[in-house]
C-alpha positions in Angstrom: 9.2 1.0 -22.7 6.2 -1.1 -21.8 7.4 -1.2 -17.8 5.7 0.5 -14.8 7.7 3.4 -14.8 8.1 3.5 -10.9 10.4 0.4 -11.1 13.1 2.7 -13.3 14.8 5.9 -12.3 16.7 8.0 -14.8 20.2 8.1 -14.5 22.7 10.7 -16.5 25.6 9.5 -18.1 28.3 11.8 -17.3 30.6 10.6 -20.5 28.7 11.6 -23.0 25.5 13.4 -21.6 23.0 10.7 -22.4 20.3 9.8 -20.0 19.7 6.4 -19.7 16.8 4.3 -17.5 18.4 2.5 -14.6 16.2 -0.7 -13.0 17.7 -1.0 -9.1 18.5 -4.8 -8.2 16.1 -4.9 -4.8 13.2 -4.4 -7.0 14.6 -7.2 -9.6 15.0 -9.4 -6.7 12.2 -8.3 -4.4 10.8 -12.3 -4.3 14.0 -14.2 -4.5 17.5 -14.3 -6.0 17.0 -15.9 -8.8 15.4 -14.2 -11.9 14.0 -15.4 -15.5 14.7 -13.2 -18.6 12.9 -13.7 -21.5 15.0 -12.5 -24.7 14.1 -13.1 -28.5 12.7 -16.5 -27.5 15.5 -17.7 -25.3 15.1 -17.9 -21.7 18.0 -16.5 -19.1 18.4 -16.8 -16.0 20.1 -13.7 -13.6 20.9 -14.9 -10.2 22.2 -12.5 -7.0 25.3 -14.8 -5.3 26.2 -15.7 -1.7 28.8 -12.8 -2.1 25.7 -10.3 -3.7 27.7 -10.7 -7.4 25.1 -10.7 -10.4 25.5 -14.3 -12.5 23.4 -14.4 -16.5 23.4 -17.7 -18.0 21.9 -19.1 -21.0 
């Protein structure tokens, strides 16, 4: 993971024992609510609603 490691916190899966990185929200969306994913050349978008739901789109 190429990340600053201070943005992720580890996080234990208690199904199966894995331990997975976990990004929090307020520091995705510490300049706004709207967010822009790059993913194998496509560009998405991640927006935080009126009612704090999460929205992807293509």
């Amino acid at each position: 993971m190429n990340a600053p490691f201070n943005l992720f916190t580890r996080s234990t899966n208690t199904e199966n024992t894995q331990t997975l990185p976990m990004l929090h929200s307020n520091n995705l969306f510490a300049l706004g609510r709207e967010i822009r994913i790059m993913h194998a050349g496509e560009e998405y978008r991640l927006r935080l609603t009126r009612n704090n739901r999460l929205i992807l789109t293509k």
